[in-house]
C-alpha positions in Angstrom: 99.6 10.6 64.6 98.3 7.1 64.0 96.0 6.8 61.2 93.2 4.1 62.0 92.8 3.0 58.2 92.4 -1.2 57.2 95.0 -2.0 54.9 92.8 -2.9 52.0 91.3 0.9 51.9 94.8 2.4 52.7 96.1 0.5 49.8 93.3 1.5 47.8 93.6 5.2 48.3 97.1 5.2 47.7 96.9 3.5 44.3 94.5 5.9 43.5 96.6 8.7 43.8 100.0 7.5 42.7 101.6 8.7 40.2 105.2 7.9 38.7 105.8 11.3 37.2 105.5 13.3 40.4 109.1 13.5 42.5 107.1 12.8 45.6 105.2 9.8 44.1 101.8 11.3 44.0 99.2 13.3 42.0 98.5 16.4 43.7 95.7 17.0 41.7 93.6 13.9 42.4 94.8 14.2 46.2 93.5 17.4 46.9 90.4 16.5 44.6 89.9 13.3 47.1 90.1 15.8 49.8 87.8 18.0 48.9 85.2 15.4 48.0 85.4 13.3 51.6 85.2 17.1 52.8 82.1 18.0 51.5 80.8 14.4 52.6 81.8 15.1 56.4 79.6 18.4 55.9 76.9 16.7 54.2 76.8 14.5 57.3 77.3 16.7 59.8 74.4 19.0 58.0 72.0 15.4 58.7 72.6 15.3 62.2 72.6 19.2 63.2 69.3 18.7 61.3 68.2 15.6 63.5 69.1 17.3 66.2 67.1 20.3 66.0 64.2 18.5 65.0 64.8 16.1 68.7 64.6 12.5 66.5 68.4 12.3 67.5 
């Protein structure tokens, strides 16, 4: 799977969720937390244009 992300945001994200006291170099925590925010985003917008859509200004 290629991941279409620009460096500068890639880097970004993974800063954010490093961590040097986890064996596999990151903090599950703020990972999943990260997850679950862009999630709720993606529903949020998806909510907007089901919305738009019904309503025929789409």
């Amino acid at each position: 799977m290629d991941i279409d992300i620009d460096e500068k945001t890639y880097a970004r994200i993974a800063e954010m969720i490093h961590s040097e006291d986890s064996p596999v170099g990151i903090d599950a925590k703020k990972t999943h937390i990260y997850i679950l925010y862009k999630l709720g985003q993606i529903e949020k917008r998806l909510e907007a244009l089901e919305k738009q859509q019904k309503s025929g200004t789409g």
